[in-house]
C-alpha positions as CSV (number, residue, x, y, z in Angstrom):
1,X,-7.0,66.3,-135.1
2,X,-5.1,63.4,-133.4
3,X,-1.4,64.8,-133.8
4,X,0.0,67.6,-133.7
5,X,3.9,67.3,-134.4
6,X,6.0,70.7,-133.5
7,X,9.6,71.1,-134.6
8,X,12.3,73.3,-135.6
9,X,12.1,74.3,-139.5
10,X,15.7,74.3,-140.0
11,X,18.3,72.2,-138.4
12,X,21.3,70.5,-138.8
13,X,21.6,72.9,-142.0
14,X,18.8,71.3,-143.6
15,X,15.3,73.0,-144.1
16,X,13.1,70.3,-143.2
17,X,10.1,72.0,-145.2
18,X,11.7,72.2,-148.3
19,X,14.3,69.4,-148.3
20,X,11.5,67.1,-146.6
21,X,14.2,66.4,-144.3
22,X,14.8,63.8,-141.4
23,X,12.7,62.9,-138.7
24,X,10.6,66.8,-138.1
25,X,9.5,66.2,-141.5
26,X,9.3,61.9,-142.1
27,X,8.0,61.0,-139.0
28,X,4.5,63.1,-139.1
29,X,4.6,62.1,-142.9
30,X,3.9,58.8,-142.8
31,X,1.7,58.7,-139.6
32,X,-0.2,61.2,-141.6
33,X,-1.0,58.2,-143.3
34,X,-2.2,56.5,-140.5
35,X,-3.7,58.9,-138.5
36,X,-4.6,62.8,-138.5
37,X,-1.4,64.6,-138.1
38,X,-0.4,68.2,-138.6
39,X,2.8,70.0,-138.7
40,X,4.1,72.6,-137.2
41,X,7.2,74.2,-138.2
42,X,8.7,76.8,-136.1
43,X,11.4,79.0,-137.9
44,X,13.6,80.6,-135.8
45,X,15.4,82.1,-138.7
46,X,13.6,83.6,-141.4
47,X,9.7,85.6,-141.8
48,X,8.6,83.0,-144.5
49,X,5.2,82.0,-143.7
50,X,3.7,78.8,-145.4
51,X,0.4,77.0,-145.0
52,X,1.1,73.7,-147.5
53,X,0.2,69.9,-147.5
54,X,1.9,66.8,-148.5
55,X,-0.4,64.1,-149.2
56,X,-2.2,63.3,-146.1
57,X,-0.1,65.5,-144.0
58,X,-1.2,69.3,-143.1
59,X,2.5,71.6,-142.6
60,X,2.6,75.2,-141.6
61,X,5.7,77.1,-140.7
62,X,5.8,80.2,-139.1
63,X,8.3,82.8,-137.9
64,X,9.0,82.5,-134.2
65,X,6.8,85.1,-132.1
66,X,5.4,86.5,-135.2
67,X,1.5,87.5,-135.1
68,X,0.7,84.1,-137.6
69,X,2.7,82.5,-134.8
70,X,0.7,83.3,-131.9
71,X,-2.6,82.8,-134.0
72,X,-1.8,79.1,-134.4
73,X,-1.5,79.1,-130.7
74,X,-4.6,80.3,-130.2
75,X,-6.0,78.1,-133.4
76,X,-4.5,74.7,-131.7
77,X,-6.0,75.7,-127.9
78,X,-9.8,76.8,-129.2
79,X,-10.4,74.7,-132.4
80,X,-8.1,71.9,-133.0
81,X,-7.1,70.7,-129.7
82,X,-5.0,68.4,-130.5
83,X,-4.9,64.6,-128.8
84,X,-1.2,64.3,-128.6
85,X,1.5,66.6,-128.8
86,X,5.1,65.8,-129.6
87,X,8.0,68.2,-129.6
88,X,11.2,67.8,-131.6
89,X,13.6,69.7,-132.0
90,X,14.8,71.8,-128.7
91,X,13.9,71.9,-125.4
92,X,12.4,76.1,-126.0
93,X,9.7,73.7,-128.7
94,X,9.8,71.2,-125.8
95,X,8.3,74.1,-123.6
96,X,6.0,75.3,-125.8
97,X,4.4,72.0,-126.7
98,X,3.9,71.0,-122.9
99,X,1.8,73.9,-121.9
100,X,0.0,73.6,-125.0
101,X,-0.5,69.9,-124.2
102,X,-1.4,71.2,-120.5
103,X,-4.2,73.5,-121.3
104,X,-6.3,71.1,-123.9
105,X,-5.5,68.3,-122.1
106,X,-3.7,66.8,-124.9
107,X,-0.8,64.2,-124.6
108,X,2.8,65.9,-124.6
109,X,5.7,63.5,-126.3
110,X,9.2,64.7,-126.0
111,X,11.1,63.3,-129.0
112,X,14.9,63.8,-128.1
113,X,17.0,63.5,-131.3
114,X,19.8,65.2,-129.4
115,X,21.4,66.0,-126.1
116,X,19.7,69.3,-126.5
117,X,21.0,71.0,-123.3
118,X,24.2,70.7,-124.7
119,X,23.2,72.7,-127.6
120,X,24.8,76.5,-127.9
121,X,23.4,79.0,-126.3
122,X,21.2,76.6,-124.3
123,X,19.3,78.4,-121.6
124,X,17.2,77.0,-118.9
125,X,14.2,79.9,-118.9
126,X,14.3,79.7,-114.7
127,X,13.9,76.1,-114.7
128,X,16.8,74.4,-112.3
129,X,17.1,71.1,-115.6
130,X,14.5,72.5,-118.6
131,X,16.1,69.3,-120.1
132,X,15.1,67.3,-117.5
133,X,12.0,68.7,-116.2
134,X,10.5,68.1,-120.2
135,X,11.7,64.7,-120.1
136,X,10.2,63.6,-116.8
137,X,6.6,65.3,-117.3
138,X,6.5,63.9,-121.1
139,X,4.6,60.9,-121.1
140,X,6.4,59.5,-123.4
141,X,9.9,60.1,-124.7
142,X,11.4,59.4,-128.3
143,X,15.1,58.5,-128.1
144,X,17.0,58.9,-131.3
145,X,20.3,57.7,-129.8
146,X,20.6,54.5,-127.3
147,X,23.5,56.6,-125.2
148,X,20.9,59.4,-124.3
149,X,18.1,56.5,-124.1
150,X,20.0,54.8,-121.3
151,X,20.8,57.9,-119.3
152,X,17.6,59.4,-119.3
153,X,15.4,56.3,-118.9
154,X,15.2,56.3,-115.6
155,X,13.5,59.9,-115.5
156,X,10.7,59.0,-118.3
157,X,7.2,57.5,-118.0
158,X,7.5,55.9,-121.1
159,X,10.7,55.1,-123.2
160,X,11.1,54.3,-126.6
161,X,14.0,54.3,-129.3
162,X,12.8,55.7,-132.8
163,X,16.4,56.0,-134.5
164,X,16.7,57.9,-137.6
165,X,15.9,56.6,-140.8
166,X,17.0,57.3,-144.5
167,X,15.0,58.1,-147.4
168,X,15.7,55.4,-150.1
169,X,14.4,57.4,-152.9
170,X,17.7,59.7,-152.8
171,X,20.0,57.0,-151.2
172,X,20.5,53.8,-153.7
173,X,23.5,52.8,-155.7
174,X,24.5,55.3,-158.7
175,X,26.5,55.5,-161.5
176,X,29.8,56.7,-160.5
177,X,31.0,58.4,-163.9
178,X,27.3,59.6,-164.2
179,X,27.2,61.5,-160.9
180,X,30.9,62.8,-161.5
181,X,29.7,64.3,-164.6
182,X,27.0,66.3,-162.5
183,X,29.5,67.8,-160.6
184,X,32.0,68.4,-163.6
185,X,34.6,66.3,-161.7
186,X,37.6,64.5,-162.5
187,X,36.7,60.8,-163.8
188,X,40.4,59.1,-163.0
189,X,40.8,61.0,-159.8
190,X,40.1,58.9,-156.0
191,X,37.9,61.2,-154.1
192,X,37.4,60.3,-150.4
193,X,34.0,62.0,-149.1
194,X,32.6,63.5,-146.4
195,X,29.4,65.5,-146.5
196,X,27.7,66.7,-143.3
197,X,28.5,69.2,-140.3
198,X,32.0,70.2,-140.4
199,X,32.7,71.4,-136.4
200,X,35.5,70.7,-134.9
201,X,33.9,67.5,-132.9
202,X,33.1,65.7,-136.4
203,X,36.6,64.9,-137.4
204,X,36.8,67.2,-140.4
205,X,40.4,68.5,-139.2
206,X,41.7,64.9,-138.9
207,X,40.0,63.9,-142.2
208,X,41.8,67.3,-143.7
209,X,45.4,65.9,-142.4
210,X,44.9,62.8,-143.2
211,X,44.4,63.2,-146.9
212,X,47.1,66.0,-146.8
213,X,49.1,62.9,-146.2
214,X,47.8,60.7,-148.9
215,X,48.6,63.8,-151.3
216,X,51.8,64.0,-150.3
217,X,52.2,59.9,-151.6
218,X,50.2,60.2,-154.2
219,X,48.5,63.3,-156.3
220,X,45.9,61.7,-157.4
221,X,43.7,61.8,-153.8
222,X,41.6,64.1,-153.2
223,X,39.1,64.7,-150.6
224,X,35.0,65.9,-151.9
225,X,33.3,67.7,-149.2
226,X,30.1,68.8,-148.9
227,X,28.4,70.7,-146.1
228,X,28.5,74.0,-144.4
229,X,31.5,74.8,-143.2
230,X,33.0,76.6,-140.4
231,X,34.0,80.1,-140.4
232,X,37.6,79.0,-139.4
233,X,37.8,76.0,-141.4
234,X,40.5,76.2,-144.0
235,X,39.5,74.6,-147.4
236,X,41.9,76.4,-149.8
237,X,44.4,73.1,-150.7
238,X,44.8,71.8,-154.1
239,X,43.7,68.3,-152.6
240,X,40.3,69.8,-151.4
241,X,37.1,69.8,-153.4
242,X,34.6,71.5,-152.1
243,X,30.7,71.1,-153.2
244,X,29.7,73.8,-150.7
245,X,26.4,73.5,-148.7
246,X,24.6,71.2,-151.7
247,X,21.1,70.7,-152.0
248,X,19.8,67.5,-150.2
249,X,19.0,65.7,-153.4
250,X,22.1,65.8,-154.3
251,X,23.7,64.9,-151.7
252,X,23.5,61.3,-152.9
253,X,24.8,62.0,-156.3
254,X,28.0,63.6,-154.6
255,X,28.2,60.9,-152.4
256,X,28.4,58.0,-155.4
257,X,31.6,60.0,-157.1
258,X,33.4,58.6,-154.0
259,X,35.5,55.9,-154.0
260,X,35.6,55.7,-150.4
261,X,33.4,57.4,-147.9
262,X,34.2,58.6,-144.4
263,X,33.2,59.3,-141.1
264,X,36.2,60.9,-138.8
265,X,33.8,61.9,-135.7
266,X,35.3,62.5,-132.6
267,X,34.3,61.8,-128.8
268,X,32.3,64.9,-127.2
269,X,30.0,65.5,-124.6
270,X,27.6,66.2,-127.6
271,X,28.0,63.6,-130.2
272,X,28.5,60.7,-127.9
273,X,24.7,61.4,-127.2
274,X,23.6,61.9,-131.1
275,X,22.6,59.4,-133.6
276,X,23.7,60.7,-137.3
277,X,22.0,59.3,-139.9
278,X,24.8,59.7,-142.2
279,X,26.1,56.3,-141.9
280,X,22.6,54.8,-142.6
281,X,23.1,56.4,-145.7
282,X,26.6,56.1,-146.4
283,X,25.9,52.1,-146.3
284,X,23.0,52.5,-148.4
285,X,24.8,54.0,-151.6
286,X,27.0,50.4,-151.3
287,X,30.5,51.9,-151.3
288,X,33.2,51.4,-148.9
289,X,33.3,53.3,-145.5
290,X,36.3,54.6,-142.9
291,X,35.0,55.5,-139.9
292,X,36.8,56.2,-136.7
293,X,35.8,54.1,-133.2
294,X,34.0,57.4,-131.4
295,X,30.9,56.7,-128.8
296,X,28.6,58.1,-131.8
297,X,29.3,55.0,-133.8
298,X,30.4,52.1,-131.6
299,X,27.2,53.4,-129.5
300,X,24.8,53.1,-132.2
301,X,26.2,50.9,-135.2
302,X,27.2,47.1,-134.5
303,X,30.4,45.7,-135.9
304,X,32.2,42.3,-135.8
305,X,35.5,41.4,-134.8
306,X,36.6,41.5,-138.8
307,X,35.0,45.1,-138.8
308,X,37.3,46.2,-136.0
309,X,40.5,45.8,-138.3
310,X,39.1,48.7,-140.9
311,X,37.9,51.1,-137.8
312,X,40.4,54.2,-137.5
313,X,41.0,55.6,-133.7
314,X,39.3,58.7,-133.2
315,X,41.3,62.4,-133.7
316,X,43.8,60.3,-135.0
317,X,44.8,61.7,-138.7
318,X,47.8,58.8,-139.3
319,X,45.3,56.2,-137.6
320,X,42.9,57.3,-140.6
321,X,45.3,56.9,-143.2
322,X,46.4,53.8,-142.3
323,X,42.2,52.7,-142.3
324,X,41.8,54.5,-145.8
325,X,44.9,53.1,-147.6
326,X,43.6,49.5,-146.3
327,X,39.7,50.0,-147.9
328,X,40.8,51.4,-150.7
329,X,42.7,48.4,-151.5
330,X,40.6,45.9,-150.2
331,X,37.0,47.8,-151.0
332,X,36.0,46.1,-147.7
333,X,32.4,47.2,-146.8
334,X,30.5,46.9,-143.4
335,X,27.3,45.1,-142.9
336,X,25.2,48.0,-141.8
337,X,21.8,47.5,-141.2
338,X,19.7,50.7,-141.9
339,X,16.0,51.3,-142.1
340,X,13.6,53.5,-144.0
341,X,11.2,56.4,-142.6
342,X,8.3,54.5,-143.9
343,X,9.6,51.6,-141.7
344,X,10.5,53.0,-138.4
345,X,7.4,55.5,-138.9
346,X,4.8,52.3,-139.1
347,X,6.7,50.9,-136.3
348,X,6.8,53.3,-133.8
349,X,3.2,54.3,-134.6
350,X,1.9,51.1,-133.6
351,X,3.8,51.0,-130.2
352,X,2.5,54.7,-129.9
353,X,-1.3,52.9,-130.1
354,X,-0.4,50.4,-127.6
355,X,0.8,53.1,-124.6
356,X,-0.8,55.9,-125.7
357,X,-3.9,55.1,-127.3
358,X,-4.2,57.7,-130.0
């Protein structure tokens, strides 16, 4: 086996087994197609056990500290021995991938999606920097983000920006009317969207005020979330529609009932580092997009001077009214270049064979 790709079976919400989501589950997928590549999926929340395969590429997932767990340890030290090893997910993955790495002299890669010591609960298992200890012994790092790229570079071997991709069989153009009638919504109705994370960092409060406002002017806004929310977060308004936590595939549909899509995010330690994917597929589904000018986006999405004008300020809620009343009248739409998994995958691979030699 040449690689041997460990991550975290859900995260971000998503079950990357069944949903097939983001990089844990694309990025082994198509260098599966390449190369020999296994997955492993570490679940840190449920006792499913599943030995499966996706085309070329081999998956299991197993419970964290379970007996199958452990026997996949011993099955990757004694028979496979893998040739590279790359971690994603967390930095407790990131541990357990670098002594595996260690003791059959396989390659460790760190691939660093997130700031991951900024995570809850993170803990640093009598290590002075876990974080930084991984990220320095890896020999070879995987940056989602270009912020947490340029801060870490100078501890890593080897650097290189993989930044997420989308899937363009979910994310295309639909049929508005089509995909309200999926979701039994109003067809005269404006719905402004927002699907993803709802914590307090990504702006969901200010998006919540701001179309309070719009309300207020006119009864025909709404706002259409979907997502998990918050325990504390307050969705009982008559200008609120929420999806609840959707399934992934539809996530697209939900998104082309919008007539305007949105992304409030805030500044934070955490999402300053982070590259979302969302508005990758937010410009994909061709419809007009408010965002606010946070680190996350001005770090990782380029906009021209014209661009600047439809940019709301950040926890801002009458900044973002202002930017939504303007695209809804004008429809104005960045120029937001986005690539595929399959794309970035093939990329990334090839500059892999060049360092690395697989």
């Amino acid at each position: 086996m040449s690689i041997l790709f460990i991550g975290k079976r859900f995260y971000t919400n998503r079950d990357a087994y069944s949903e097939k989501f983001g990089r844990i589950y694309q990025l082994p997928y198509y260098w599966a197609k390449e190369t020999e590549t296994n997955l492993w999926l570490v679940d840190y929340h449920s006792k499913e056990k599943i030995k499966d395969q996706h085309d070329s590429l081999k998956i299991i997932s197993t419970p964290i500290l379970s007996f199958i767990f452990i026997a996949n340890i011993l099955k990757t030290l004694f028979v496979d021995r893998p040739k590279t090893i790359v971690a994603s997910g967390d930095c407790y993955i990131g541990l357990l991938s670098f002594i595996l790495a260690k003791l059959c002299g396989a390659k460790f890669i760190f691939d660093v999606y997130d700031k991951y010591d900024a995570f809850a609960g993170y803990r640093n298992l009598g290590f002075k920097n876990l974080f930084g200890f991984l990220i320095k012994h890896a020999e070879s790092c995987l940056f989602a983000s270009k912020k947490l790229k340029n801060d870490c570079e100078l501890l890593c071997k080897k650097v290189i920006l993989v930044p997420n991709g989308i899937d363009t069989n979910y994310f295309y153009p639909r049929n508005k009317s089509e995909s309200r009638s999926f979701f039994n919504l109003n067809q005269n109705a404006i719905y402004v969207g927002y699907f993803g994370s709802m914590e307090i960092e990504r702006g969901i409060d200010d998006l919540i005020s701001a179309v309070e406002l719009l309300h207020q002017e006119n009864k025909n806004i709404y706002i259409l979330l979907g997502g998990k929310k918050r325990d504390d977060l307050k969705l009982n308004y008559d200008f609120i529609h929420y999806l609840g936590n959707i399934p992934f595939h539809d996530v697209p549909i939900a998104m082309a009932c919008c007539d305007l899509l949105t992304l409030p995010y805030r500044n934070s330690a955490f999402l300053d580092h982070a590259s979302s994917c969302k508005i990758g597929e937010y410009a994909a589904m061709n419809i007009s997009i408010v965002t606010t000018n946070s680190n996350h986006v001005l770090n990782n999405y380029k906009f021209n001077a014209h661009d600047l004008s439809y940019i709301s300020e950040n926890y801002n809620p009458n900044d973002l009214v202002k930017a939504i009343k303007k695209s809804l009248v004008e429809k104005y739409k960045f120029d937001i270049a986005f690539s595929t998994w399959a794309d970035i995958s093939k990329i990334y691979l090839s500059e892999f064979n060049k360092t690395i030699n697989f």
